[in-house]
GULOVO-267556 format. One line per 8 residues: number of its first residue (from 1); their letters; for each residue z, y, x of N, C-alpha, C. Coordinates in nm, 2 decimals, decimal comma. Atoms other than C-alpha are relative to their C-alpha. Example, Ala and Ser with C-alpha at 12.3 -4.5 7.8 and 13.67 -1.06 7.14 Angstrom:
<pts>
1) AS) 0,00:-0,12:0,09:0,78:-0,45:1,23:0,00:0,12:0,09 | 0,00:-0,11:-0,09:0,71:-0,11:1,37:0,08:0,11:-0,08
</pts>
This chain:
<pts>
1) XXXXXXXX) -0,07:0,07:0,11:-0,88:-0,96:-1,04:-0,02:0,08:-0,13 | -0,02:-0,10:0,11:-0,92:-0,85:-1,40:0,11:0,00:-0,09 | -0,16:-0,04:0,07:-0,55:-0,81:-1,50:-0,02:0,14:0,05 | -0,03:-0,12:-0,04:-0,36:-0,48:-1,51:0,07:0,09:0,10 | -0,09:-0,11:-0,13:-0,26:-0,20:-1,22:0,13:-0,06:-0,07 | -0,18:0,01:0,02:0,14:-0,30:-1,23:0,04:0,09:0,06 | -0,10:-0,10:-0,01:0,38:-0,04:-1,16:0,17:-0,06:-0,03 | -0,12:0,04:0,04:0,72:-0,14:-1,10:0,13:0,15:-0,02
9) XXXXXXXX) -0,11:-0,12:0,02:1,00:0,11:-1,25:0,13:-0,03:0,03 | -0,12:0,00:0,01:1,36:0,17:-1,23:0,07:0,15:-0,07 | -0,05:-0,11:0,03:1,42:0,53:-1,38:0,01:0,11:0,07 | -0,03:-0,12:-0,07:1,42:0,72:-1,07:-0,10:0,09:-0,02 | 0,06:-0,13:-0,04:1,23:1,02:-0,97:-0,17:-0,12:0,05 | 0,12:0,05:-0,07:1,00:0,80:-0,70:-0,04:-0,11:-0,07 | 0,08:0,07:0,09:0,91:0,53:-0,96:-0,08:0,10:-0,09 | 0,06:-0,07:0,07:0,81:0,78:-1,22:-0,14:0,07:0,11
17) XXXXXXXX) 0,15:-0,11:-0,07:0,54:0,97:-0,94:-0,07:-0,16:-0,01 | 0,11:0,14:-0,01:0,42:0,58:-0,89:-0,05:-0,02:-0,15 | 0,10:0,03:0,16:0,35:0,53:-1,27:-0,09:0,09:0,04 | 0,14:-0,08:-0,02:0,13:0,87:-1,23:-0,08:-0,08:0,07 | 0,07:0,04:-0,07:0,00:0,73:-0,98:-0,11:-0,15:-0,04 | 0,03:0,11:0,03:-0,07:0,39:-1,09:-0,11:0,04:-0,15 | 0,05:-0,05:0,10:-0,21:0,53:-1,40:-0,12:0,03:0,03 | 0,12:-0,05:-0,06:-0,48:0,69:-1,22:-0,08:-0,09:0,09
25) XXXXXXXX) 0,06:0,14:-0,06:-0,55:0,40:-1,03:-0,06:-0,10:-0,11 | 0,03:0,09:0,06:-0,58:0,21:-1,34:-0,17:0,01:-0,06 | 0,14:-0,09:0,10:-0,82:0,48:-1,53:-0,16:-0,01:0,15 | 0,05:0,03:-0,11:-1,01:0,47:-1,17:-0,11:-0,15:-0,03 | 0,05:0,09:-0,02:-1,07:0,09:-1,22:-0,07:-0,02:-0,12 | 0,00:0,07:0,13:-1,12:0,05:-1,60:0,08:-0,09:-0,05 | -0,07:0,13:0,07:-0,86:-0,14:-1,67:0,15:0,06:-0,04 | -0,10:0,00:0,08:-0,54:-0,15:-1,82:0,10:0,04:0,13
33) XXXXXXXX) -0,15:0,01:-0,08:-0,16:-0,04:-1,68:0,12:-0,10:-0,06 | -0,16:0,05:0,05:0,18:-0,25:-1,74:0,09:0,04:0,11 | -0,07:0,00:-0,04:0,45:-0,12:-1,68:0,15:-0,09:0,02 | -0,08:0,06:-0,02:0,74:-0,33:-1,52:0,14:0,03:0,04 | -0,16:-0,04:-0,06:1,11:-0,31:-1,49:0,05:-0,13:-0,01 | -0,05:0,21:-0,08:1,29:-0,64:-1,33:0,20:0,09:-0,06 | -0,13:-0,06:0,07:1,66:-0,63:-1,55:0,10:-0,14:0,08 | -0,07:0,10:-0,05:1,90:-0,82:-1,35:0,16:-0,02:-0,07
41) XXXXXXXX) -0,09:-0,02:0,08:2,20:-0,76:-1,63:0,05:-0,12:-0,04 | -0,01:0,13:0,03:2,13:-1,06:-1,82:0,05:-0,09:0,08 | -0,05:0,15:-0,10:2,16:-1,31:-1,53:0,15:0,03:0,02 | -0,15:0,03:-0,02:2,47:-1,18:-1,45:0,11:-0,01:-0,14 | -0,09:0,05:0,13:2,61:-1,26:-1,79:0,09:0,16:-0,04 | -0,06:-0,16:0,03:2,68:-0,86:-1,87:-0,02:-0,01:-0,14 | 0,06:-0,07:0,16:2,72:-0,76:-2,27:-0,10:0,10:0,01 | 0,12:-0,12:0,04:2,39:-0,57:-2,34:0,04:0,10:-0,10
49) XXXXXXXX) 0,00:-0,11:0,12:2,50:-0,42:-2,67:0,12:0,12:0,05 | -0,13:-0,11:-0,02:2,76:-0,12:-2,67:0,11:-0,06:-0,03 | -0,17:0,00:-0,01:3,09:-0,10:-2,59:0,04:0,08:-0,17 | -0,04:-0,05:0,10:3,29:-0,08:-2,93:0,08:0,14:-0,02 | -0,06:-0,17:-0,04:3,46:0,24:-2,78:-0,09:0,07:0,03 | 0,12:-0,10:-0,01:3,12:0,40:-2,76:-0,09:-0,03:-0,08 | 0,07:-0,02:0,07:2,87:0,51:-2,90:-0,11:-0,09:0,01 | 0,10:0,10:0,06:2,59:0,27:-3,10:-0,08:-0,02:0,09
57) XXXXXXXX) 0,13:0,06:-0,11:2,30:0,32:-2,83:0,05:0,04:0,15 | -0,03:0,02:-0,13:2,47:0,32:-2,53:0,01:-0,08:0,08 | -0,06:0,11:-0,04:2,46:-0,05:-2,45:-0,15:0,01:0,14 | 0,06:0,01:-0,13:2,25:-0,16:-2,13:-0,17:0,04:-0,10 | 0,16:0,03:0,06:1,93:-0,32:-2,39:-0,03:0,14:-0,02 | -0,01:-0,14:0,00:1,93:0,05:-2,50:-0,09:0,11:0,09 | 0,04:-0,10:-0,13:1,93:0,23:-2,18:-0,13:-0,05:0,06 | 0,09:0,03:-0,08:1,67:0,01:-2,03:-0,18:0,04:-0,08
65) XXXXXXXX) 0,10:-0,12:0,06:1,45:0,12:-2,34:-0,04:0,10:0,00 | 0,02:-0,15:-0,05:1,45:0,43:-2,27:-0,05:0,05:0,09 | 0,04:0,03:-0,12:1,38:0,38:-1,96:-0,15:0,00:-0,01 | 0,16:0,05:-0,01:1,08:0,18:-1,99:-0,12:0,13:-0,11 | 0,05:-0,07:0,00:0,97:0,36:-2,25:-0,02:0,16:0,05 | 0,07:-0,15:-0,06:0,96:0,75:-2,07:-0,09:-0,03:0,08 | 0,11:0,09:-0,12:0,77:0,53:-1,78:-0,12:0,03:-0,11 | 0,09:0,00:0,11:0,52:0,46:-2,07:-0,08:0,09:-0,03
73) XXXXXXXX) -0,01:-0,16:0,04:0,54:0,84:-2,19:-0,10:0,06:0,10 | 0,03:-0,11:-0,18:0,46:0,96:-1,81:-0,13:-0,08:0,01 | 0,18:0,09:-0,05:0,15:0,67:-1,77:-0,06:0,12:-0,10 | 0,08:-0,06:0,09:0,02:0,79:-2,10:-0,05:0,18:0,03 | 0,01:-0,17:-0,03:0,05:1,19:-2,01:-0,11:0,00:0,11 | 0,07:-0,05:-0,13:-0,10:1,16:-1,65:-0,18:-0,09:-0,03 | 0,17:0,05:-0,01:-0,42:0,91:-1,79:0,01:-0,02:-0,15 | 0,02:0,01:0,18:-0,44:0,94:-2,19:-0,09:-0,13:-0,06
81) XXXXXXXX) 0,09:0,09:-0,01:-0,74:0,70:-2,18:0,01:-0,15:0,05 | -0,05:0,14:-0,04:-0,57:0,39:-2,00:0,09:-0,07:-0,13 | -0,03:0,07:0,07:-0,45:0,12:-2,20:0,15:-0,05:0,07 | -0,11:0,05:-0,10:-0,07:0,08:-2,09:0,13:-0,09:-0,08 | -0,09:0,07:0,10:0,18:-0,18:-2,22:0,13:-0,02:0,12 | -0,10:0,00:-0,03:0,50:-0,28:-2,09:0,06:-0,13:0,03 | -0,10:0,09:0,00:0,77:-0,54:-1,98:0,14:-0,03:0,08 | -0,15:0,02:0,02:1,12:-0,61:-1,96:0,00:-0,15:0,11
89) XXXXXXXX) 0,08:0,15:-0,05:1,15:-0,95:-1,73:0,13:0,01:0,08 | -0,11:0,00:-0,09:1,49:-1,06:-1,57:-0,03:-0,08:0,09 | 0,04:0,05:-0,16:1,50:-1,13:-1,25:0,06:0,14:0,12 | 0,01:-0,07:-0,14:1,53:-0,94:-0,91:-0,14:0,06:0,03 | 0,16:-0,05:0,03:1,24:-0,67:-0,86:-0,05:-0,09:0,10 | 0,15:0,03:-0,10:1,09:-0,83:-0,55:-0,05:-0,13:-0,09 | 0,08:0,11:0,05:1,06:-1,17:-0,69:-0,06:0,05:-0,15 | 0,08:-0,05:0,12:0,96:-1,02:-1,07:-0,14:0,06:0,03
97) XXXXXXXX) 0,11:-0,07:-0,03:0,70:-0,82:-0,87:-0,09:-0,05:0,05 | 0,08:0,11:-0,10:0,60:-1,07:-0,64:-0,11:-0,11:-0,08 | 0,07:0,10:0,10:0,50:-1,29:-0,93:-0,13:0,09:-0,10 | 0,11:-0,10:0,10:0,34:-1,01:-1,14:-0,16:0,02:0,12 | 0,14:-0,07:-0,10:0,08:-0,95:-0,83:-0,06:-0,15:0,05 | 0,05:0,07:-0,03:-0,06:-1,28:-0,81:-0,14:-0,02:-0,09 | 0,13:-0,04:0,13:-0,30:-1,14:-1,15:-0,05:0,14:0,02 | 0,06:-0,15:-0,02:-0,29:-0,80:-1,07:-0,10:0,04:0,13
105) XXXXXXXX) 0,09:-0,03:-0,17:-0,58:-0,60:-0,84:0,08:0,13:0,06 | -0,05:-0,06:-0,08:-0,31:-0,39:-0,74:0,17:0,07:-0,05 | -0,08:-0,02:0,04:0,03:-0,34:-0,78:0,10:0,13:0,09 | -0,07:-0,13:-0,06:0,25:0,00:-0,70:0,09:0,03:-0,05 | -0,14:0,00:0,01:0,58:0,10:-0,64:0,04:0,16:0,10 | -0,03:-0,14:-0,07:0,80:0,44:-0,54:0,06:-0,05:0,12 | -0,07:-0,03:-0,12:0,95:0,48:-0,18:0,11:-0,07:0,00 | -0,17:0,01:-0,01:1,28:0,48:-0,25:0,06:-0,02:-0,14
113) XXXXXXXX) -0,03:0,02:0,11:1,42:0,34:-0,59:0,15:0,04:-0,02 | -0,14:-0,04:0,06:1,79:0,42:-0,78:0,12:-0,07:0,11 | -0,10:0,03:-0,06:1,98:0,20:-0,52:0,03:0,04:0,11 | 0,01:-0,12:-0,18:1,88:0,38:-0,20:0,16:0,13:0,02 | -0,10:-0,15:0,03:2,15:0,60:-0,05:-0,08:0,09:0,06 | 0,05:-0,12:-0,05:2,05:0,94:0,03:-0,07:-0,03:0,15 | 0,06:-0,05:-0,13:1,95:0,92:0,41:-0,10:-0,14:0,00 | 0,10:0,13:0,04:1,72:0,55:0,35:-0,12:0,09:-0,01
121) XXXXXXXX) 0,14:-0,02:0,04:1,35:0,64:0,37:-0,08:-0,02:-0,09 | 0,06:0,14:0,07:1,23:0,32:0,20:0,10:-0,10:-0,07 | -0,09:0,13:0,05:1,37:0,09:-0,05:-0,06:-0,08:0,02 | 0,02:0,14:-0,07:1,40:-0,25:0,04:-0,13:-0,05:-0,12 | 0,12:0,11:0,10:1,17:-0,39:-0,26:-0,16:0,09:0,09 | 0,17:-0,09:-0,04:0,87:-0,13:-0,16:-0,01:-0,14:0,17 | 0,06:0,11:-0,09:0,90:-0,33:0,19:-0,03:-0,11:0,02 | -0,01:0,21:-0,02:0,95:-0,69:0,13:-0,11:-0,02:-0,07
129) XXXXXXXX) 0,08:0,03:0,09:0,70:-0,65:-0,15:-0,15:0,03:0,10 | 0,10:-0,03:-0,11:0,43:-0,53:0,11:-0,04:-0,09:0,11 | 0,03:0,12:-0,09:0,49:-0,80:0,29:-0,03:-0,18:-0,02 | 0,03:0,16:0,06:0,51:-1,06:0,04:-0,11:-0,02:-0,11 | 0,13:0,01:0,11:0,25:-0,96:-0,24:-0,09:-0,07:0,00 | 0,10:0,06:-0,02:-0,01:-1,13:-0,35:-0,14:0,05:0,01 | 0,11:-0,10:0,00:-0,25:-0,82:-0,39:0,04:0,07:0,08 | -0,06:-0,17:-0,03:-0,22:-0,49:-0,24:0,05:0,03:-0,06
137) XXXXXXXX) -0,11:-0,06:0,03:0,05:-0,30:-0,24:0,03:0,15:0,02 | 0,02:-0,10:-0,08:0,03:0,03:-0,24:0,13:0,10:-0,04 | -0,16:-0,04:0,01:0,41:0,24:-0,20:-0,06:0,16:0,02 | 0,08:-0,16:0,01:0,36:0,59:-0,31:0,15:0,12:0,07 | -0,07:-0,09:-0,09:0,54:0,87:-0,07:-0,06:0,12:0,01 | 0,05:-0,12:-0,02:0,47:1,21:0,04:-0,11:0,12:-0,09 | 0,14:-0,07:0,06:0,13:1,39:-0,07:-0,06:-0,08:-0,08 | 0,09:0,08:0,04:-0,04:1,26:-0,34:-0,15:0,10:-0,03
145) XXXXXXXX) 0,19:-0,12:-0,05:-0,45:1,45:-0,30:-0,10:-0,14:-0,08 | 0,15:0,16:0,01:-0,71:1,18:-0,46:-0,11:0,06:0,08 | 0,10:-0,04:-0,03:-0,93:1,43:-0,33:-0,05:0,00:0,15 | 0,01:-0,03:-0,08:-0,88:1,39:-0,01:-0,03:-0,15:0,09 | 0,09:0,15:-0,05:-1,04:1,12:0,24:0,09:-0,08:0,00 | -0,09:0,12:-0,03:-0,94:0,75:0,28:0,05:0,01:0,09 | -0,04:0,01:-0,19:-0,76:0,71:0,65:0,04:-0,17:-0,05 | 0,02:0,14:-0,06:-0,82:0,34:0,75:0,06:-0,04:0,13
153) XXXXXXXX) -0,07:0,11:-0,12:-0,61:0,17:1,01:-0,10:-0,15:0,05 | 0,05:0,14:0,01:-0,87:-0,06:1,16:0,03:-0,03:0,16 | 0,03:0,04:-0,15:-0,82:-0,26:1,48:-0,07:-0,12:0,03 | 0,15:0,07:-0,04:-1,12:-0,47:1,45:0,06:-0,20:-0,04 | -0,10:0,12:0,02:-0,87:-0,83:1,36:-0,05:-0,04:-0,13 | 0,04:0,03:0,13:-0,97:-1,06:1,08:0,12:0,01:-0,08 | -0,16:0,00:0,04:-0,58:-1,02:0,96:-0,05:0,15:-0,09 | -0,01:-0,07:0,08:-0,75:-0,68:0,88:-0,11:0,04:-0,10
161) XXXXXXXX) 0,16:-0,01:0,10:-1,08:-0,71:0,69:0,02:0,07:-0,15 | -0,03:-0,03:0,13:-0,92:-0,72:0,37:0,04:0,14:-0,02 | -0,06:-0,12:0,02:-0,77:-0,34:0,44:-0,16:0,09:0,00 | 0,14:-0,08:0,04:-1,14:-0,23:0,55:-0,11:-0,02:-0,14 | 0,03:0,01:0,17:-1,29:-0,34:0,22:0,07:0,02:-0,13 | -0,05:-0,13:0,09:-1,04:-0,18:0,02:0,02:0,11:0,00 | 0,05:-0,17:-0,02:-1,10:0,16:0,17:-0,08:0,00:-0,04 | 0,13:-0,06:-0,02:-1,43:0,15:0,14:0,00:-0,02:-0,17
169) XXXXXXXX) 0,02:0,03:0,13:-1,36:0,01:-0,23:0,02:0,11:-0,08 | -0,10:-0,11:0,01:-1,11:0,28:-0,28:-0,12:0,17:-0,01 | 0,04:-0,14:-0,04:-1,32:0,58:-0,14:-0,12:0,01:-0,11 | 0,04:0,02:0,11:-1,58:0,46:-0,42:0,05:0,05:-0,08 | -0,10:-0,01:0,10:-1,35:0,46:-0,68:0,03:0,18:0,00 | -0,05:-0,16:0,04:-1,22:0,83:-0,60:-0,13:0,10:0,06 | 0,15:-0,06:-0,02:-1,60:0,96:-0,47:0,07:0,10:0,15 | -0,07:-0,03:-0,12:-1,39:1,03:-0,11:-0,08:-0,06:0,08
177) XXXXXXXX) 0,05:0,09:-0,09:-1,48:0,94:0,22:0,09:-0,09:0,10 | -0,06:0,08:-0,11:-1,36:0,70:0,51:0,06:0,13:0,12 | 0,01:-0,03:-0,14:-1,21:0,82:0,82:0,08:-0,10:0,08 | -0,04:0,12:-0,05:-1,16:0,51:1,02:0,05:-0,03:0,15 | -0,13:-0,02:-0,13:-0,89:0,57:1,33:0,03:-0,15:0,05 | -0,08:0,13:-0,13:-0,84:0,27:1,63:0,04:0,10:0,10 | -0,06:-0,05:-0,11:-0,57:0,36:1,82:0,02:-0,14:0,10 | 0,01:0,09:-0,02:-0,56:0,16:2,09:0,06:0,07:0,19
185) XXXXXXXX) -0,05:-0,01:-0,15:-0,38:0,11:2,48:-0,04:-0,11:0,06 | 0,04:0,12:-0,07:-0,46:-0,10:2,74:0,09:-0,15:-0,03 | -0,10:0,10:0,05:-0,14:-0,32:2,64:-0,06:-0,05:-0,10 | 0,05:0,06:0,14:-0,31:-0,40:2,31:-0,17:-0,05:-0,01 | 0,17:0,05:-0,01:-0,70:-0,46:2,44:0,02:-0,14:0,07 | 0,06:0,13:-0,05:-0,78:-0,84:2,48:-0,08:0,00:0,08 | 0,09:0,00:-0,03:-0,92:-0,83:2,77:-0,05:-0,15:0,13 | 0,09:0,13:-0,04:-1,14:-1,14:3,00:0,01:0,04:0,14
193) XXXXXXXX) 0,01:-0,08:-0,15:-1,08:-1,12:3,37:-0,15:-0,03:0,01 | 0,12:0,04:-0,06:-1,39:-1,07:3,56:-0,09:-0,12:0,07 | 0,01:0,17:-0,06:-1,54:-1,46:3,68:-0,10:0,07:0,13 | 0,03:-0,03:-0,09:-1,76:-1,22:3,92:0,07:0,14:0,11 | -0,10:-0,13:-0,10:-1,50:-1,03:4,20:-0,07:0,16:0,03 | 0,07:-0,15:-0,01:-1,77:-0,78:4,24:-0,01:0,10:-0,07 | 0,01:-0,10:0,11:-1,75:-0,66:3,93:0,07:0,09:-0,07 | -0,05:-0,13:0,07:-1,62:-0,33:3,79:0,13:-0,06:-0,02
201) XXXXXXXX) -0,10:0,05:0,05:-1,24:-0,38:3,71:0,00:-0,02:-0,14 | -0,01:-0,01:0,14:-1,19:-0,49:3,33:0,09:0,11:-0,06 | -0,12:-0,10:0,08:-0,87:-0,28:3,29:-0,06:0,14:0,04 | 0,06:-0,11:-0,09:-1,11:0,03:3,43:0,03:0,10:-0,17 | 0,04:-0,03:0,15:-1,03:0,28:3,10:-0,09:0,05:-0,06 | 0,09:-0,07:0,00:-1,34:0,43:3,10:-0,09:-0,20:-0,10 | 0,03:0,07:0,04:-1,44:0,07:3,04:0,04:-0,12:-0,13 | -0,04:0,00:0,10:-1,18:-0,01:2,78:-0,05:0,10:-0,11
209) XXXXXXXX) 0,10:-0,07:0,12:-1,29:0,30:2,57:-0,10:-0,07:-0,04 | 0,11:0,06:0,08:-1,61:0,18:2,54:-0,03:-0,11:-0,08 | 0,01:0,09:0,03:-1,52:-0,15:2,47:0,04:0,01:-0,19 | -0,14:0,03:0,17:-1,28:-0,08:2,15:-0,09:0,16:-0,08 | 0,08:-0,08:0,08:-1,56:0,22:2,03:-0,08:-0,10:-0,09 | 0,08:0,10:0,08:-1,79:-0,08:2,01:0,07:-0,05:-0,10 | -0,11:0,09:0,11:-1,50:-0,29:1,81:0,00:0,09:-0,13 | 0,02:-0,08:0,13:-1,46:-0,01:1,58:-0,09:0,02:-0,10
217) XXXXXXXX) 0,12:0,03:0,02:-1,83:0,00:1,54:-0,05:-0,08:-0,10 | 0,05:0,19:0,02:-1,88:-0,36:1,46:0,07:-0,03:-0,11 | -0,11:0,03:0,13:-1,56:-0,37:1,23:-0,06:0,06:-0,13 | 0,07:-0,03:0,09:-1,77:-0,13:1,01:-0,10:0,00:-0,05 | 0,07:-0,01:0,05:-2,09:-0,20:1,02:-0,07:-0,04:-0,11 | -0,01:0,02:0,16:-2,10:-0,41:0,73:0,04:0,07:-0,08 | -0,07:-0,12:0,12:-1,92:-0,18:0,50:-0,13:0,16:-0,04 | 0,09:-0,15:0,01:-2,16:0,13:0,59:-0,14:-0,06:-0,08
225) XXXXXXXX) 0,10:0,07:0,04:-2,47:-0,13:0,50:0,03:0,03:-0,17 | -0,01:0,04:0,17:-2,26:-0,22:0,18:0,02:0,12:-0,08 | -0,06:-0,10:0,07:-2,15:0,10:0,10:-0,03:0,15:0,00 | 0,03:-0,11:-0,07:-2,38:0,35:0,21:-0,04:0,12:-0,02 | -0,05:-0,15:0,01:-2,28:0,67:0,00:0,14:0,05:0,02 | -0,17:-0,01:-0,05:-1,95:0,65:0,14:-0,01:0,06:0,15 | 0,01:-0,08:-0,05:-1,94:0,91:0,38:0,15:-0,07:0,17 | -0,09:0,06:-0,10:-1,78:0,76:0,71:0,02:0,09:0,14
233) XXXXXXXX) -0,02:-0,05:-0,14:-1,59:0,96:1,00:0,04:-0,14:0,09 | -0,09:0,09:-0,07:-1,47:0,71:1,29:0,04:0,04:0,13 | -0,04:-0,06:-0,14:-1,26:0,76:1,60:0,10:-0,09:0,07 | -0,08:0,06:-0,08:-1,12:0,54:1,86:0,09:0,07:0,11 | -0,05:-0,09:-0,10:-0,86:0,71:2,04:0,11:-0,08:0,08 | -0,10:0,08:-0,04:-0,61:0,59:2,31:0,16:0,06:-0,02 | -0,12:-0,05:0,07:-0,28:0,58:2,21:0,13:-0,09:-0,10 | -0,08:0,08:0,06:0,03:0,46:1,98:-0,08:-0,03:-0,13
241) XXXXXXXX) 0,05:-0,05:0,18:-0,12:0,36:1,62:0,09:0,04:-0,02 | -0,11:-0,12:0,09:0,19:0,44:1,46:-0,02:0,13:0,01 | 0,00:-0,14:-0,09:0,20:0,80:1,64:-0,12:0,04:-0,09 | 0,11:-0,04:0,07:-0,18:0,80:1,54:-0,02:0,03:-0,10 | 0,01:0,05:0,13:-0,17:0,70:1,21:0,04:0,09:-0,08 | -0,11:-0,04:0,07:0,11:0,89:1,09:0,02:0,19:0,02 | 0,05:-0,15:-0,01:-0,01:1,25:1,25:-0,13:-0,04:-0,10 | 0,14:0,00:0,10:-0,36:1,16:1,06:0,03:0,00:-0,15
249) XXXXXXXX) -0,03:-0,05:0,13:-0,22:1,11:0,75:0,06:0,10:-0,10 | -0,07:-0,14:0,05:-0,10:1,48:0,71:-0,10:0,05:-0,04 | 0,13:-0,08:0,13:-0,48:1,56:0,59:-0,04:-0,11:-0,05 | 0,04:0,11:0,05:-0,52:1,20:0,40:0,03:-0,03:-0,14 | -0,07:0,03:0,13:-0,50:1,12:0,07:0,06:-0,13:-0,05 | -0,04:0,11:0,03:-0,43:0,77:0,11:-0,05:-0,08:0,15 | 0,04:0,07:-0,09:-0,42:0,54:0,38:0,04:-0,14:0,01 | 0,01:0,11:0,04:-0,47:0,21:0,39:-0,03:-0,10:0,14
257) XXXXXXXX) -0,06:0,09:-0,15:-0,33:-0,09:0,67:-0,02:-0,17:-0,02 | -0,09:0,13:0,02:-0,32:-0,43:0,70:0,12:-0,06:0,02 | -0,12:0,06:-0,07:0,00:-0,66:0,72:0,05:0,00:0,10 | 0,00:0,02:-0,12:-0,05:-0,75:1,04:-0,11:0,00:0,09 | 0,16:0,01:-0,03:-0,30:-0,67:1,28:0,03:-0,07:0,15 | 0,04:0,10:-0,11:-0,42:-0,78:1,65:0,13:0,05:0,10 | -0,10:-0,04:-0,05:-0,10:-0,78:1,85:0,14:-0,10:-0,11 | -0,08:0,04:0,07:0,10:-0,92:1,59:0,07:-0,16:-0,03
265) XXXXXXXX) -0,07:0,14:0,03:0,38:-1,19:1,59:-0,05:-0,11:-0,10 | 0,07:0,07:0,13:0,23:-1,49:1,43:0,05:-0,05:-0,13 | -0,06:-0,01:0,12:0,54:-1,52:1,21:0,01:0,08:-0,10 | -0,04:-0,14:0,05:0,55:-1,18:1,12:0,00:0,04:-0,11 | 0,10:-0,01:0,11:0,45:-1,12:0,77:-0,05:0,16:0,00 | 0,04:-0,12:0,01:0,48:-0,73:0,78:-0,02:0,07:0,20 | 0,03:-0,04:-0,14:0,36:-0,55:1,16:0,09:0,16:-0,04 | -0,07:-0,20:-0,08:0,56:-0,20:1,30:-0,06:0,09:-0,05
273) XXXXXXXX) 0,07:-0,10:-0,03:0,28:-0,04:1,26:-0,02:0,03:-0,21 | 0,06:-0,03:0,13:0,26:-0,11:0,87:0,12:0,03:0,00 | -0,17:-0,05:0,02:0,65:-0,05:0,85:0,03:0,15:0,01 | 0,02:-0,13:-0,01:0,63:0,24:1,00:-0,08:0,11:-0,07 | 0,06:-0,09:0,06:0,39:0,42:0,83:0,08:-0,04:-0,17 | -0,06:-0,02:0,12:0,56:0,29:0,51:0,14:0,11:0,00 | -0,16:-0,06:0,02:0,88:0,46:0,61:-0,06:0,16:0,02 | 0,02:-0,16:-0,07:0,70:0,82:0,81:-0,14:0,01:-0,07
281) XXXXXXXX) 0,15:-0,09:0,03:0,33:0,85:0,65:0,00:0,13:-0,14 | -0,02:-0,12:0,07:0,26:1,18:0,49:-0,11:-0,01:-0,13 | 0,10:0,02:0,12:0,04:1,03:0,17:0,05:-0,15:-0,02 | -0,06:0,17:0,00:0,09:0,69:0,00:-0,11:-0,04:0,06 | 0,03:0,12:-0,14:0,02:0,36:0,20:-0,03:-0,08:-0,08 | -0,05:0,14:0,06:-0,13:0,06:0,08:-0,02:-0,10:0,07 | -0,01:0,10:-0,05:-0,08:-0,24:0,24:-0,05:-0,13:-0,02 | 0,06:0,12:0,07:-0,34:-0,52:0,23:0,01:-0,15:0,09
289) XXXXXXX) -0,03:0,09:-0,08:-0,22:-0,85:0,34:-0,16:-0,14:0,02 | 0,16:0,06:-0,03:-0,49:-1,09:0,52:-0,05:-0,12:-0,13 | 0,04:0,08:0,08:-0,50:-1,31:0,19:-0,05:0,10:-0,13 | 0,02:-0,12:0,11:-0,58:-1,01:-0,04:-0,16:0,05:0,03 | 0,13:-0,09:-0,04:-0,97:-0,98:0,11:-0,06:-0,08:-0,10 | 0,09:0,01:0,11:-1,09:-1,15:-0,23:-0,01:0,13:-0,12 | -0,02:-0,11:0,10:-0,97:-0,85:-0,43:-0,11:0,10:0,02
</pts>
C-alpha cells in the first residue's frame, strides 16, 4: 500500500515506544508516518473547552493537543527524516484504527494503553485490532533490537503465507535474517491413514518429523528463490508453538505470526498461538492476517 505507517496513540508510556517504533518502520519503507489518537469525548457530548473555574488550557481539545503533539515530537526525534503528520478522529480506537488500516502497509500500536489496570498484559485494542485489521498489525512489547533476526511462526497453512512474506519483506527492510520455527505434535499433523496395512505406521514420529521438516521446507522455498540474500535459519521441532515461539523470541527482534494457522477454528479470527504471543513474547509481534498477503 502506499499510504502512511499508522501508529495509534493515547499518551501512555507503551504508545509513545510504538511511535518510535513506527517511525522506524516508516523511515525503513520510505514513506510517511500519521499519527492517530481515536477521541471519544465528543460523542459523548463532553464540553471540550475549560472549565470556567480553571485554567484557559485545560479543557479536553487542549489536552488531546498536547498529546498528539509530543507523539509527533517523539516520531520526529527517533526518525528526523520521516514525513509525519497527524489526526484527531472521534470514534472508539479499534474501529478508528480498523478503518485507518484498510490504506495503511502497516499499522502499530503499544501493549497496553492508559485504560489497562496494572496486572493486564495487553490492551483490548492491541488484540481485537490484530484480529480485525486490514494490514498488519504489529503490537510493540518487550525488546525492541532491529538488529536482531526475524523469528517466523510458520506452519506450512495458506492462512499463513501472508506472515512468511512479510518476514522475508521485513528482514530486507532491516538487512536481518529469518529464523523460521514449526513447532509441531502429532495432535496438530494432518495425517492420511495407510490404504496399504503393511505399511510403516503414519503416526510413527520418526516419520512425522520428517514429514513436517519437508512442510517447513516447501513453505520456504519460494521466499529463499525470491529473496536470496536473506540469510535463512529453519527448525522444526516437536512441541507447543506457543511454548516454542515465545522461548525463541528472547533472542528475536521481531516476530512475526499469522491470525490463524492449521489447527484453527474456522470462525476464529485471532488463533492461541497469536494471542499468546501477543500477551508473553519477548520482542514486538506482528500479526498478519490471511487477507493481508497482498501487502
Amino acid at each position: 500500500m502506499s499510504g502512511p505507517v499508522v501508529v495509534g496513540v493515547d499518551g501512555s508510556p507503551s504508545s509513545l515506544d510504538a511511535v518510535s517504533v513506527a517511525a522506524r518502520e516508516a523511515r525503513l519503507r520510505g514513506c510517511g508516518l500519521k499519527v492517530v489518537h481515536a477521541f471519544l469525548w465528543p460523542a459523548m457530548h463532553v464540553p471540550l473547552g475549560s472549565s470556567p473555574l480553571g485554567p484557559a488550557e485545560g479543557g479536553m481539545r487542549d489536552m488531546v493537543g498536547q498529546l498528539v503533539a509530543q507523539a509527533v515530537e517523539h516520531a520526529r526525534s527517533a526518525a528526523p527524516e520521516v514525513e509525519v503528520g497527524n489526526a484527531v478522529v472521534t470514534g472508539e480506537a479499534l474501529t478508528v484504527l480498523e478503518a485507518e488500516s484498510h490504506t495503511a502497509p502497516l499499522v502499530v500500536v503499544g501493549s497496553r494503553g492508559l485504560g489497562g489496570f496494572g496486572a493486564l498484559l495487553l490492551g483490548s485494542t492491541a488484540v481485537h485490532l490484530a484480529a480485525h485489521g486490514r494490514c498488519p498489525v504489529m503490537v510493540v512489547r518487550g525488546r525492541v533490537d532491529d538488529t536482531r533476526p526475524i523469528l517466523l511462526g510458520a506452519d506450512g497453512s495458506p492462512a499463513g503465507e501472508g506472515a512468511v512474506e512479510f518476514a522475508f519483506r521485513e528482514a530486507v527492510l532491516r538487512g536481518t535474517g529469518v529464523v523460521a520455527l514449526h513447532a509441531w505434535t502429532p495432535w496438530s499433523v494432518a495425517v492420511t491413514p495407510p490404504q496399504d496395512p503393511s505399511m510403516p505406521n503414519a503416526l510413527d514420529p520418526v516419520v512425522l518429523a520428517a514429514g513436517e521438516e519437508r512442510l517447513l521446507s516447501e513453505t520456504l522455498a519460494g521466499r529463499r528463490e525470491r529473496y536470496p540474500d536473506v540469510a535463512v535459519e529453519q527448525s522444526a521441532v516437536r512441541g507447543g508453538a506457543r511454548e516454542a515461539l515465545i522461548e525463541a523470541s528472547g533472542s528475536a527482534g521481531l516476530i512475526v505470526v499469522g491470525a490463524r494457522g492449521r489447527g484453527g477454528f474456522t470462525g476464529l479470527l485471532l488463533g492461541s498461538v497469536s494471542q499468546a504471543l501477543l500477551h508473553h513474547a519477548h520482542c514486538p509481534v506482528v500479526v498478519v492476517r490471511a487477507s493481508d498477503t497482498r501487502r
